[in-house]
C-alpha positions as CSV (number, residue, x, y, z in Angstrom):
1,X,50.6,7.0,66.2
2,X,48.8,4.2,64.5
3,X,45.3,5.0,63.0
4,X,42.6,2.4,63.1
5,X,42.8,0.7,59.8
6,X,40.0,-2.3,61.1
7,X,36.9,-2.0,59.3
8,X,33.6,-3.3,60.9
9,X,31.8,-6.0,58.5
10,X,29.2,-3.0,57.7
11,X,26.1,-5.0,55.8
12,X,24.9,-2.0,54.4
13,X,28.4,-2.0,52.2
14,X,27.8,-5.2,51.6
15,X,24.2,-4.4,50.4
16,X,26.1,-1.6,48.3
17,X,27.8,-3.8,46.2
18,X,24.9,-6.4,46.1
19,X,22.7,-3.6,44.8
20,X,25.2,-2.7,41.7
21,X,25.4,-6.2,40.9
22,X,21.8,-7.3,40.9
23,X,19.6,-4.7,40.3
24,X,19.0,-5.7,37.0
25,X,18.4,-9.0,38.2
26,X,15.9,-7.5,40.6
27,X,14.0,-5.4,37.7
28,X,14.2,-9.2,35.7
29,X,12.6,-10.8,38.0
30,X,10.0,-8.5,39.1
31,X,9.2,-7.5,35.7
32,X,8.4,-11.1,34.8
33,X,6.3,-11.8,37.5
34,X,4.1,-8.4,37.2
35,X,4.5,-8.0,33.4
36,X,4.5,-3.9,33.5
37,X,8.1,-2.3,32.7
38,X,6.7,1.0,35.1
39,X,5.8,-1.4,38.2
40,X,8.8,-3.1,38.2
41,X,10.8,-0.4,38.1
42,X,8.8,1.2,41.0
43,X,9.0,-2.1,43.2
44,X,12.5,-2.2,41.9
45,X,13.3,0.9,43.5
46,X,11.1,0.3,46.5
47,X,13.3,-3.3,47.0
48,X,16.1,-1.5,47.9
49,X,15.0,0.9,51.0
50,X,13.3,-2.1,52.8
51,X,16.5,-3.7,52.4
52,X,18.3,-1.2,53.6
53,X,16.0,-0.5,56.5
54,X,16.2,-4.7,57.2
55,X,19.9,-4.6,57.5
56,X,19.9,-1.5,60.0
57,X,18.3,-3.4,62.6
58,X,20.0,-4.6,66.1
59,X,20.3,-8.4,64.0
60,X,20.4,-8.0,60.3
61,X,20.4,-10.7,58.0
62,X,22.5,-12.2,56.2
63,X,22.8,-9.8,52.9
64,X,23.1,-12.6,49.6
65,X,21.2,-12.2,46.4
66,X,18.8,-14.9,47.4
67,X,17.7,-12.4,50.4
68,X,17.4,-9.6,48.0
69,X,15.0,-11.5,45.7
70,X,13.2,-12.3,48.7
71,X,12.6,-8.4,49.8
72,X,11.6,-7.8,46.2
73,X,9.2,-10.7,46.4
74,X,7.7,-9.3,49.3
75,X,7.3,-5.9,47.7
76,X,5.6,-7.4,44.7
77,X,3.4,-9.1,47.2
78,X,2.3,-6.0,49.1
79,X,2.0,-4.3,45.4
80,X,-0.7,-7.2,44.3
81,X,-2.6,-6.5,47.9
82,X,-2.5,-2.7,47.3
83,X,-3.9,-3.6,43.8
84,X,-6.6,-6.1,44.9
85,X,-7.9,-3.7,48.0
86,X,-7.9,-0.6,45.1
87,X,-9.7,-3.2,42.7
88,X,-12.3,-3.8,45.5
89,X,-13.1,-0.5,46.5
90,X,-13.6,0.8,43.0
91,X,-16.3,-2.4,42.4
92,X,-17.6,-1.5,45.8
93,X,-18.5,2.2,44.4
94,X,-19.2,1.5,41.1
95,X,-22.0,-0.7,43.1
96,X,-23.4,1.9,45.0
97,X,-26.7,3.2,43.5
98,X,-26.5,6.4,41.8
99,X,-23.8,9.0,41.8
100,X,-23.2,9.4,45.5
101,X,-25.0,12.6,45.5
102,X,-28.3,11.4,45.4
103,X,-29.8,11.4,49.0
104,X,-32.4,8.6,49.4
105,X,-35.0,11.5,51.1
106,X,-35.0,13.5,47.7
107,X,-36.2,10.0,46.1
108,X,-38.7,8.8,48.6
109,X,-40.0,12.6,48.3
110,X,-40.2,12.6,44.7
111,X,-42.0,9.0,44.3
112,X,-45.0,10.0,47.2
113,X,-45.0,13.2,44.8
114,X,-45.1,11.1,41.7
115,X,-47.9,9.2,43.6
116,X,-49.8,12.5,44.8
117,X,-49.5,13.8,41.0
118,X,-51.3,10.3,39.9
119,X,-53.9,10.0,42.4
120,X,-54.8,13.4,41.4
121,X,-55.4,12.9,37.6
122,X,-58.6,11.8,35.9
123,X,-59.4,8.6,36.4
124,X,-58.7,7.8,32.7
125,X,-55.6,9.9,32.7
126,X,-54.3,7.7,35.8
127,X,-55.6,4.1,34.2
128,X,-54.2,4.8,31.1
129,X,-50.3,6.2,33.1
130,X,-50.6,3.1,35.5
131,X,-51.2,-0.2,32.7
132,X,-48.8,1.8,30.5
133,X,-46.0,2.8,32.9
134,X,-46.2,1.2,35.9
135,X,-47.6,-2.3,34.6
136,X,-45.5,-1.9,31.6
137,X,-47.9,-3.2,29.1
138,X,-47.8,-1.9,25.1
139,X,-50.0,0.4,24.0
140,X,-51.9,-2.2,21.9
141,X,-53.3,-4.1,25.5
142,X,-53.5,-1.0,27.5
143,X,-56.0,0.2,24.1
144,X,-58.3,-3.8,25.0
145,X,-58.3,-3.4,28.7
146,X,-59.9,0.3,28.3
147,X,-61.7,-0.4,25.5
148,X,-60.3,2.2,23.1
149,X,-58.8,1.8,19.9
150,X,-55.0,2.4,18.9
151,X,-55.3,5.7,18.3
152,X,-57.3,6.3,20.8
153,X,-55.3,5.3,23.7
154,X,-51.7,6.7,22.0
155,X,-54.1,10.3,22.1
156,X,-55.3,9.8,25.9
157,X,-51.8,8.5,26.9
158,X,-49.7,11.8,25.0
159,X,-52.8,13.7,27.2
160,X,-52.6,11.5,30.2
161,X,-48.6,12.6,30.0
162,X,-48.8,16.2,29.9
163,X,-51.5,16.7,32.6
164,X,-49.1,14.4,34.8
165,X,-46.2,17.0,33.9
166,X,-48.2,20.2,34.7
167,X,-49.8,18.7,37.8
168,X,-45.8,17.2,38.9
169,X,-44.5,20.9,38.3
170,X,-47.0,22.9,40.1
171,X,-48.8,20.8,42.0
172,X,-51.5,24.0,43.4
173,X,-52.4,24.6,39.8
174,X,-52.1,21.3,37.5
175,X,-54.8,20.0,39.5
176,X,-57.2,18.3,36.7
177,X,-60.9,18.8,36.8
178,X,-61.7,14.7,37.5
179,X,-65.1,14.8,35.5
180,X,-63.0,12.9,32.8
């Protein structure tokens, strides 16, 4: 009885021994291409699976150490797409206004508050709140354009403030009596 003793050319032995030979080479390579010791060993190992999965199919390729280098290429390829698309999305949320939680409805209901609370002041509480705050203009030329001194208009803006406050917080009873 004679046993068969012929061997198919198998690639994936071949890729076997090509993998014991060169996988140093591999980490070489990648390592001074992406210049991180963890991500080259991580594409390192990642080389060697598609490889493997490449020489399964119905025509493999040719297994050489050129071809390996090539796989490992494309997996440092795919690794600096991964990296850009990650890079983008986190600029792409870092844009986004606010935290993500804010809804835009709670902000457009607090500003026609805001504005409510102002038209409802004094009209020398509201002048002094709008050339200060809202025209951003220093103390000094919102003191000229009412015709107050310093002091003056620093004492009707800390009131102007806290009549704003109690009238924002409950708006039914911080309503100011507008005799000025």
């Amino acid at each position: 009885m004679s046993e068969p003793t012929a061997i198919v050319d198998d690639p994936g032995a071949g890729l076997l021994a090509l993998y014991d030979k060169t996988s140093t080479q591999i980490y070489g390579y990648l390592l001074a291409r992406c210049g991180n010791a963890t991500v080259a060993e991580d594409l390192t190992a990642e080389t060697f699976p598609a490889a493997v999965d490449a020489v399964r199919r119905d025509d493999p390729p040719p297994v050489s150490p050129a071809w390996l280098v090539g796989v490992a290429r494309h997996k440092l390829v795919d690794h600096w797409r991964r990296e850009s698309r990650e890079t983008r999305n986190v600029h792409a949320v870092a844009a986004l206004p606010g935290d993500g939680t804010d809804d835009p409805w709670d902000e457009r209901l607090d500003l026609i508050r805001a504005r409510a609370t102002l038209s409802s002041l004094a009209p020398h509480h509201r002048s002094a709140l709008v050339l200060r705050y809202l025209d951003d203009l220093p103390v000094a030329e919102v003191a000229h354009l009412l015709d107050r001194t310093l002091h003056a208009t620093e004492a009707l803006l800390v009131r102007a403030r806290a009549a704003f406050r109690r009238a924002y917080d409950d708006p039914d009873t911080g309503r100011e009596d507008r005799r000025g």
